[in-house]
N, C-alpha and C positions, 0 to 999 in steps of 0.2 A: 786605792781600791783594794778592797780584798777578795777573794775568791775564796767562794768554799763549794770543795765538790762532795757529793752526800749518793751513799746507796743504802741500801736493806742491809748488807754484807758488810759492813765496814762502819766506823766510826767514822764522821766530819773531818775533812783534810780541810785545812783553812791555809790557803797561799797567800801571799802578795801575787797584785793582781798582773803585773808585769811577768815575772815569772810562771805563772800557770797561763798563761795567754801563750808564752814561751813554748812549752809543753803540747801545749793542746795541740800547736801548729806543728811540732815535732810527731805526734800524734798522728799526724792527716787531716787535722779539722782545720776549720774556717780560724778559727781564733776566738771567735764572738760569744760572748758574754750575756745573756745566761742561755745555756745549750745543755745537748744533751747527746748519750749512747744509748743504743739500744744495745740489748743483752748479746747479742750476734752479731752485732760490729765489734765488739770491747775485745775479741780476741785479736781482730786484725788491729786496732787500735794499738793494743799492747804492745806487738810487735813491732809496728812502726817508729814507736815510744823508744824500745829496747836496742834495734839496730839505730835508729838517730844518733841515741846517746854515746851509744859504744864509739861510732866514729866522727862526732861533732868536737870540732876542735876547741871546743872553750871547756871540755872536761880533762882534768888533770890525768897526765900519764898515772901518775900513781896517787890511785882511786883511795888507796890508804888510806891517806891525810887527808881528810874531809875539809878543814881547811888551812887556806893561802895567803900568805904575805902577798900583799902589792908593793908595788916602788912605792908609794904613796907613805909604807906602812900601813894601811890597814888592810883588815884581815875578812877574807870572802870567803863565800861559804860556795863548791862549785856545783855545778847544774845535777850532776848525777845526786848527789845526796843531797840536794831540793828535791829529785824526781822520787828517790825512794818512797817514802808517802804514797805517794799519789801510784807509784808503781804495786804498792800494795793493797790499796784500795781496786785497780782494777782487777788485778789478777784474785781476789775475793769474790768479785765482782762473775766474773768467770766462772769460777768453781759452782757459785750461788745462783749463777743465770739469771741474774735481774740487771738492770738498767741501771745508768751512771747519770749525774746530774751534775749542773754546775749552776752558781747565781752569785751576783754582789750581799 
C-alpha cells in the first residue's frame, strides 16, 4: 500500500503505507487510512510527530547518516529521514492554515 498525504501547502508526500501508518500513530492519530487534520490540530500533531521521533529508539544516535547497515548487510533508511517529508509537509501546512489529508 501506498500513502500519499496531499495539502494546498505542499507538494504530494507519497509514503509506503507501513511507514506513514508508523507516523501517523507517532502523530497521535488513529493510524487509519484515508483520514485527515484539520488546520488547528496539525500544530499539535506536529509536535507529537517531532518529540516521538527525537526519543523513539529505532532513530539512529547519529541522525547524520541517513542510512544503516544491518547484520543482514543491507542498508535502511531510519524513521527520522522517512519523517522529514511529511515533517515538511505539515509544518507548510501550519504556516498556510489549511488542512492535511491522507488516502491509498
Amino acid at each position: 500500500m501506498i500513502v500519499t498525504f496531499k495539502s494546498r501547502a505542499h507538494a504530494d508526500i507519497l509514503m509506503f503505507g507501513d511507514i506513514a501508518v508508523s507516523l501517523l500513530k507517532l502523530m497521535g492519530h488513529s493510524g487509519t487510512v484515508p483520514g485527515a487534520l484539520q488546520a488547528g490540530d496539525i500544530p499539535e500533531a506536529l509536535d507529537h510527530l517531532k518529540k516521538a521521533l527525537a526519543i523513539n529508539e529505532t532513530v539512529v544516535a547519529d541522525a547524520s547518516d541517513p542510512v544503516e547497515e544491518e547484520e543482514s548487510g543491507e542498508r535502511t533508511i531510519n524513521l527520522l529521514h522517512r519523517a522529514l517529508p511529511l515533517i515538511e509537509l505539515l509544518t507548510a501546512s501550519v504556516t498556510a492554515k489549511c488542512d492535511v489529508m491522507w488516502d491509498q
